[in-house]
MARDO-559183 format. One record per residue: x, y, z of N, C-alpha, C in turn; residue number from 1. Coordinates in nm, 2 decimals. Layout:
BEGIN
<atom <X Y Z> <X Y Z> <X Y Z> NUM>
...
END
This chain:
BEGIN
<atom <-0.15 3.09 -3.58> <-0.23 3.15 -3.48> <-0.36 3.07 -3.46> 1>
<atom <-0.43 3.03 -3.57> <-0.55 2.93 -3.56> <-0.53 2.78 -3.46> 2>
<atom <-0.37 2.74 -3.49> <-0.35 2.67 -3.45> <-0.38 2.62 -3.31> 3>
<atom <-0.30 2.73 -3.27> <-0.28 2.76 -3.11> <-0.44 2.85 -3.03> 4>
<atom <-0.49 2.87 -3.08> <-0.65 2.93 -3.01> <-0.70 2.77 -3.05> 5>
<atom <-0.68 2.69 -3.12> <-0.79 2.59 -3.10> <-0.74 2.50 -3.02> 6>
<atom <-0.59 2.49 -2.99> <-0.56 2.37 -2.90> <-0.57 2.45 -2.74> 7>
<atom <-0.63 2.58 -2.74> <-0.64 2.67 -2.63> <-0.83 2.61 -2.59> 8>
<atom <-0.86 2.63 -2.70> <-1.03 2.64 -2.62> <-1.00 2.48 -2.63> 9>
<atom <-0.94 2.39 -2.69> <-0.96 2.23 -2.63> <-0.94 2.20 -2.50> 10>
<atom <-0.84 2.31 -2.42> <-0.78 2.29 -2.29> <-0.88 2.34 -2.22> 11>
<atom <-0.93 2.39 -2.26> <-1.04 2.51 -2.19> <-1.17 2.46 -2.17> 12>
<atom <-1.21 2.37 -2.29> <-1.34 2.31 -2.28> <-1.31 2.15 -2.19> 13>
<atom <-1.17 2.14 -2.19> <-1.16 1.99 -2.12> <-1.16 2.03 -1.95> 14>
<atom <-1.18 2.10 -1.90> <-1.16 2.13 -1.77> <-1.33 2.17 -1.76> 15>
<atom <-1.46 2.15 -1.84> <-1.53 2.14 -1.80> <-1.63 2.02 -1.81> 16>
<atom <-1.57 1.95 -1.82> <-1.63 1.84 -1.81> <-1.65 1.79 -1.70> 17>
<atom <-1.80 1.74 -1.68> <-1.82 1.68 -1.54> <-1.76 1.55 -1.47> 18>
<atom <-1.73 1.56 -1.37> <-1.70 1.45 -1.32> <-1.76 1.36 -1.22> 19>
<atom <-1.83 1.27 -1.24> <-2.00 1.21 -1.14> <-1.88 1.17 -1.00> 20>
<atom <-1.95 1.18 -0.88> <-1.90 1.12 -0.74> <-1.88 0.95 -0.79> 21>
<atom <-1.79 0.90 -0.76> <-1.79 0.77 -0.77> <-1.89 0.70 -0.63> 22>
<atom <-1.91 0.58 -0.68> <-2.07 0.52 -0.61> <-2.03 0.43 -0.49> 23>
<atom <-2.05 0.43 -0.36> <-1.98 0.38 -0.30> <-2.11 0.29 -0.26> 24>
<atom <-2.03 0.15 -0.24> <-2.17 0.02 -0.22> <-2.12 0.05 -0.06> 25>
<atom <-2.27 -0.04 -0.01> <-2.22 0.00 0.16> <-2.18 -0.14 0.19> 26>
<atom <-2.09 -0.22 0.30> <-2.02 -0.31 0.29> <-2.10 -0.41 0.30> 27>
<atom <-2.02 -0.54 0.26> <-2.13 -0.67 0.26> <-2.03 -0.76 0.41> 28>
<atom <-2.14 -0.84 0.39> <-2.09 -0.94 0.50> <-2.06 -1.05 0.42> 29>
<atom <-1.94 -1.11 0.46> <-1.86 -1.20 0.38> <-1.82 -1.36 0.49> 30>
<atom <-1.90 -1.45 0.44> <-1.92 -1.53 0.54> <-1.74 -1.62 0.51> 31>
<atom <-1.67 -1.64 0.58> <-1.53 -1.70 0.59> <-1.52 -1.79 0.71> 32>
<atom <-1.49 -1.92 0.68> <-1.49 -1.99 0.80> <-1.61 -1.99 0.89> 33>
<atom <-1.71 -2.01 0.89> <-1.84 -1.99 0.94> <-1.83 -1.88 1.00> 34>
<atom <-1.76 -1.80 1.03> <-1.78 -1.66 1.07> <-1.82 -1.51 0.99> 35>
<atom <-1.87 -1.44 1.05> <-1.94 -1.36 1.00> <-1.83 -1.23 1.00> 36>
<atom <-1.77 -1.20 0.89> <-1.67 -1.09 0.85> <-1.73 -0.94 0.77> 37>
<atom <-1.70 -0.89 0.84> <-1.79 -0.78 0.79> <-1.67 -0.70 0.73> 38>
<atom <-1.69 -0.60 0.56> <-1.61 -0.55 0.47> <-1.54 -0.40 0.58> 39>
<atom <-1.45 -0.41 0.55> <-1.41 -0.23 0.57> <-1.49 -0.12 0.50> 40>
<atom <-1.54 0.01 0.60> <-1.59 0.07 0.52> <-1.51 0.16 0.42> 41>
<atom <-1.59 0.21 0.32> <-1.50 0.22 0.21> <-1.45 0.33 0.19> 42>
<atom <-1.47 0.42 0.33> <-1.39 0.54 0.35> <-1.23 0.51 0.45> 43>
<atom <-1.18 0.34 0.49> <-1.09 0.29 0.52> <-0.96 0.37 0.54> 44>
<atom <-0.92 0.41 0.60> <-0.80 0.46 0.62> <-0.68 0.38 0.75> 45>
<atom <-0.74 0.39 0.82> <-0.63 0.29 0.95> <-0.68 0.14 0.96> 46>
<atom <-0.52 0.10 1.00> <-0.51 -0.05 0.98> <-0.69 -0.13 1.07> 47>
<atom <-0.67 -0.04 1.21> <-0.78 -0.08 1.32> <-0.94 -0.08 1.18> 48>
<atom <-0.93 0.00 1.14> <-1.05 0.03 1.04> <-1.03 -0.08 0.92> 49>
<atom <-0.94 -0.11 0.89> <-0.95 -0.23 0.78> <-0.98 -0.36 0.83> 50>
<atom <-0.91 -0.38 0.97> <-0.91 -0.52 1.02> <-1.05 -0.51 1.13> 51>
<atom <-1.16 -0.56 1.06> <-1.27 -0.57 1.08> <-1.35 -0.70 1.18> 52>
<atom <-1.21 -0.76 1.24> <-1.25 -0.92 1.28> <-1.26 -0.86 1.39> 53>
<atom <-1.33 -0.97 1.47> <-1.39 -0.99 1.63> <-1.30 -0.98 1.77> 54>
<atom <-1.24 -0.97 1.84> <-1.20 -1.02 1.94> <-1.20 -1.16 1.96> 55>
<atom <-1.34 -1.19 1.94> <-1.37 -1.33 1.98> <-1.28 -1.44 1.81> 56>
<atom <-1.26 -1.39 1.72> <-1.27 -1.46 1.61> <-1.13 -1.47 1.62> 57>
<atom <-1.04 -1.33 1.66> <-0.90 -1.35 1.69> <-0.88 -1.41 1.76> 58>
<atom <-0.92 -1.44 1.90> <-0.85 -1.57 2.01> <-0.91 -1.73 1.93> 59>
<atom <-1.00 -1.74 1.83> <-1.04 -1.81 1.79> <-0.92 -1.87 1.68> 60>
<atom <-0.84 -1.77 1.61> <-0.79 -1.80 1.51> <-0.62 -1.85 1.56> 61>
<atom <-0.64 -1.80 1.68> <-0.49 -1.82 1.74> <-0.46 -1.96 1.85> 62>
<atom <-0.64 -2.06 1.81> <-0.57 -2.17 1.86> <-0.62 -2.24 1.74> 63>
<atom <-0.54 -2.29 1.66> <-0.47 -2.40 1.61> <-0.60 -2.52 1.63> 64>
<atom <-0.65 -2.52 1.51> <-0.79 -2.66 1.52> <-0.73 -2.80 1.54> 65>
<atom <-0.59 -2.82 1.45> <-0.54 -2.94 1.46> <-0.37 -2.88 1.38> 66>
<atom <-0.29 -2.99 1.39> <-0.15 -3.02 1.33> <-0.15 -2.94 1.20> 67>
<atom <-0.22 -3.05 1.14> <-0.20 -3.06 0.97> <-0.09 -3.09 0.91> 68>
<atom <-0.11 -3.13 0.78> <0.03 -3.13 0.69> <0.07 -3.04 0.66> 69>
<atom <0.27 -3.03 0.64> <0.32 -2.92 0.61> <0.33 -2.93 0.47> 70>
<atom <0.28 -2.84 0.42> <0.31 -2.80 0.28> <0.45 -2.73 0.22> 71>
<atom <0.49 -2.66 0.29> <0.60 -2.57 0.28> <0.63 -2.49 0.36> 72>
<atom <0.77 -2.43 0.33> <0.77 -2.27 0.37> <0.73 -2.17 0.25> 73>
<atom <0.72 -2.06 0.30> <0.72 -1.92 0.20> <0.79 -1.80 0.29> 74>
<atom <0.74 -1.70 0.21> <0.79 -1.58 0.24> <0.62 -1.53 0.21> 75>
<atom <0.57 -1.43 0.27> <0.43 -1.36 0.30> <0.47 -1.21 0.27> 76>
<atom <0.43 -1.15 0.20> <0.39 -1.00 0.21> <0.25 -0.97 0.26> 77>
<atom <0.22 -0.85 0.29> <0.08 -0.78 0.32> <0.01 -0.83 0.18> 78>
<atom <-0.08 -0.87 0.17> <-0.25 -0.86 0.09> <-0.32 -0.75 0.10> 79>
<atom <-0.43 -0.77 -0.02> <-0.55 -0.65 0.03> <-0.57 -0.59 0.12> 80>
<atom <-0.56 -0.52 0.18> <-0.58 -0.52 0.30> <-0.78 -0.49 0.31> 81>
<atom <-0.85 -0.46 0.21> <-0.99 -0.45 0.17> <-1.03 -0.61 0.20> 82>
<atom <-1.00 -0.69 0.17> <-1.03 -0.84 0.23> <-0.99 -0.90 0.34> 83>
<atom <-1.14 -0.90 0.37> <-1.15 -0.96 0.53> <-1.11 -1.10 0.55> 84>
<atom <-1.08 -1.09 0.67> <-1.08 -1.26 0.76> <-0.90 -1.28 0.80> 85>
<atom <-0.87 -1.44 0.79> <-0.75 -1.43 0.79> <-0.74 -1.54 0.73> 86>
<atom <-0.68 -1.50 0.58> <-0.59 -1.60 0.48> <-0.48 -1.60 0.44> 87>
<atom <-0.41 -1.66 0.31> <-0.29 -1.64 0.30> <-0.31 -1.72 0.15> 88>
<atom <-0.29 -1.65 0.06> <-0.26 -1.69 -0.10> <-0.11 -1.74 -0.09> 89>
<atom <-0.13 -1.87 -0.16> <0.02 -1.94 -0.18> <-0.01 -2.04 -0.29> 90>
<atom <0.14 -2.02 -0.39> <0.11 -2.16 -0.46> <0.18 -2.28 -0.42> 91>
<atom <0.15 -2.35 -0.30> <0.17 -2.43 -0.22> <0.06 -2.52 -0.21> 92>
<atom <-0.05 -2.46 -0.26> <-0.21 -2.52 -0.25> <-0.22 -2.51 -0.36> 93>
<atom <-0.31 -2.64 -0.44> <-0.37 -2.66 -0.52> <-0.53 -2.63 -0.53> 94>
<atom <-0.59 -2.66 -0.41> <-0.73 -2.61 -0.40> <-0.73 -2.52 -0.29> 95>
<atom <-0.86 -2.42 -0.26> <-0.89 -2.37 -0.13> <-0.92 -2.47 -0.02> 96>
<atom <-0.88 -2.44 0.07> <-0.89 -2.52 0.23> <-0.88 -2.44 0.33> 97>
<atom <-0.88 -2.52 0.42> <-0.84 -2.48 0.57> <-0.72 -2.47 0.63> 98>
<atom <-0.66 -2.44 0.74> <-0.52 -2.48 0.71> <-0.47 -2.38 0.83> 99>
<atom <-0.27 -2.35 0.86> <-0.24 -2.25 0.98> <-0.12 -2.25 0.91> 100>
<atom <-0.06 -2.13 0.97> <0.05 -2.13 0.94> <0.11 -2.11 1.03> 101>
<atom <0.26 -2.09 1.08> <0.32 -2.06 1.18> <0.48 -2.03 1.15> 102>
<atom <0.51 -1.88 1.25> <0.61 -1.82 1.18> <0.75 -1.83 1.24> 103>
<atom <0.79 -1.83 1.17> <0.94 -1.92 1.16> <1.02 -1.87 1.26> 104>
<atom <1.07 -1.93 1.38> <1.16 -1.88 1.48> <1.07 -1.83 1.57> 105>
<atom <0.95 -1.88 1.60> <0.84 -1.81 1.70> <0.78 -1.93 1.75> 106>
<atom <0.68 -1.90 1.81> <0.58 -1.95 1.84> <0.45 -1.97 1.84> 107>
<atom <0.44 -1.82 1.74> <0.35 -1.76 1.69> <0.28 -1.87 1.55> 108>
<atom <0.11 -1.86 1.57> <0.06 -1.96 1.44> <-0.13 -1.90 1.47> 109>
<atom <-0.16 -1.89 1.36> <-0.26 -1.86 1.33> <-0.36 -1.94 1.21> 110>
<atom <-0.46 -1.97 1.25> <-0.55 -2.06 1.19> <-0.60 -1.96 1.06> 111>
<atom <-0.59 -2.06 0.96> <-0.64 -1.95 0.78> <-0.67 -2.02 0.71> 112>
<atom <-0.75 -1.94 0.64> <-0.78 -2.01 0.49> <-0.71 -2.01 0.40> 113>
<atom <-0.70 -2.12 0.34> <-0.55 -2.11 0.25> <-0.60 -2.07 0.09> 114>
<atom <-0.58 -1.99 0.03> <-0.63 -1.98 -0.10> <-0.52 -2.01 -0.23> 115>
<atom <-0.57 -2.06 -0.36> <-0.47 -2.11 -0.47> <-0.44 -1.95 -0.48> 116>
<atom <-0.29 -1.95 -0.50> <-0.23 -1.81 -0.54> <-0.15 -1.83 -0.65> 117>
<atom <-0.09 -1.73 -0.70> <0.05 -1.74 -0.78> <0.14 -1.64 -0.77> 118>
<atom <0.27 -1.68 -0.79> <0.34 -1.61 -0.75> <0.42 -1.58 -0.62> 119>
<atom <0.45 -1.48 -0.55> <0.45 -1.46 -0.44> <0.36 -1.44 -0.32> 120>
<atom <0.38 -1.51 -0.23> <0.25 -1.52 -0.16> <0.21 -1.36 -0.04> 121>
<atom <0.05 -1.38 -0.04> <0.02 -1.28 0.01> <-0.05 -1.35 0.17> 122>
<atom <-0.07 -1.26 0.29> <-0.15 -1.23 0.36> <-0.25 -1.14 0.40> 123>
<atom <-0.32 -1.21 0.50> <-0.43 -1.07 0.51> <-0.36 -0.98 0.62> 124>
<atom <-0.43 -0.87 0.66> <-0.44 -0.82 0.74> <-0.47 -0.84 0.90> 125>
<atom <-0.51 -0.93 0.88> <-0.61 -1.01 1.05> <-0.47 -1.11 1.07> 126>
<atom <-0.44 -1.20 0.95> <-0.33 -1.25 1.02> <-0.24 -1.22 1.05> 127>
<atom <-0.16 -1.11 0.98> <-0.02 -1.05 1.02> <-0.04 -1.00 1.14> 128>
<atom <-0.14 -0.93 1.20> <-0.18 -0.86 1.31> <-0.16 -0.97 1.41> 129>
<atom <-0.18 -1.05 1.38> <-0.17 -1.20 1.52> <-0.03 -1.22 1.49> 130>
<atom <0.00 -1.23 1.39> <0.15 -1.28 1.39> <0.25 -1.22 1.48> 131>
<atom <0.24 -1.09 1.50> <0.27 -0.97 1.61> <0.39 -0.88 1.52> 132>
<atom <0.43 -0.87 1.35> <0.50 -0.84 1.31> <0.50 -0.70 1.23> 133>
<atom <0.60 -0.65 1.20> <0.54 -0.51 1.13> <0.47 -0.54 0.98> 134>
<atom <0.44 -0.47 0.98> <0.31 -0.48 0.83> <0.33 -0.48 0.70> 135>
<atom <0.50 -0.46 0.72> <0.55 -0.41 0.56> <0.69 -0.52 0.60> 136>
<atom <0.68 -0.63 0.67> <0.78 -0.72 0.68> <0.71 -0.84 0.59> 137>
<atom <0.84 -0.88 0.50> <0.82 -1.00 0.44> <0.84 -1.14 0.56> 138>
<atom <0.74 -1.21 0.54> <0.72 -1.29 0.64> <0.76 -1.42 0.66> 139>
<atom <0.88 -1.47 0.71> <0.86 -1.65 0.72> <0.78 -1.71 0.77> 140>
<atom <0.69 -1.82 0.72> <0.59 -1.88 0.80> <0.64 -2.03 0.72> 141>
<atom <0.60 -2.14 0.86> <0.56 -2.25 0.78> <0.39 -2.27 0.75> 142>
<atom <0.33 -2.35 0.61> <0.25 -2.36 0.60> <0.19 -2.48 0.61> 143>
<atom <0.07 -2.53 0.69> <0.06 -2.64 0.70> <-0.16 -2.66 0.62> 144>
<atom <-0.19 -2.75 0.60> <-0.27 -2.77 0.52> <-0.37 -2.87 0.64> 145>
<atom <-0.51 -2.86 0.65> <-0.59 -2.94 0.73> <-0.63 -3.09 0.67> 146>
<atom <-0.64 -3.19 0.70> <-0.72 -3.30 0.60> <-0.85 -3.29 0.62> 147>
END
């Protein structure tokens, strides 16, 4: 009987413990490609509300600065979607750069920062959205590298 009344008020006293609001920072501005990217706010729910880029920065990113070298192909899943701009983690790159990718059997190509990744490669959110593809599709792109 002692048993069971002490493992009763441990249940009893654990349901009053407080629990603090967790702290919410207010977003930062995240400078990417000389442009000015501002964070999703951290009450984020829809895609429009995550992808935080410009109009101007999207027609910007959809022309192609130059060729480049091709690095590879991959396969792309969605990324953070909490990280702004438009990149693409691959280990195809050995350093961070500049770079585009363009997706396989389209026409479709979008200018990115290329980031060292491992593993399976990821994208952002800003780029898939240009790519014109659904959001939960694994992606062929070729990837090409800036000199």
């Amino acid at each position: 009987m002692r048993k069971s009344f002490g493992i009763g008020v441990a249940f009893a006293l654990a349901g009053c413990v407080s629990q603090s609001e967790p702290v919410v920072a207010p977003p930062e501005v995240v400078v990417a490609d000389a442009l000015d990217v501002v964070a999703p706010p951290a009450d984020a729910r829809s895609v429009d509300e995550f992808d935080t880029t410009t109009e101007a920065q999207r027609v910007a990113a959809l022309e192609p600065a130059q060729e480049g070298v091709l690095l590879g192909e991959a396969v792309l899943s969605l990324g953070d979607p909490g990280r702004t701009g438009f990149w693409v983690e691959t280990d195809l790159v050995s350093a961070n750069g500049q770079g585009r990718i363009a997706l396989k059997d389209s026409d479709r190509e979008v200018d990115v920062e290329l980031l060292v990744g491992t593993g399976s490669g990821r994208i952002s959110l800003a780029a898939l959205r240009l790519l014109d593809v659904d959001l939960t599709s694994l992606v062929e792109v070729n990837i090409y590298e800036y000199q």
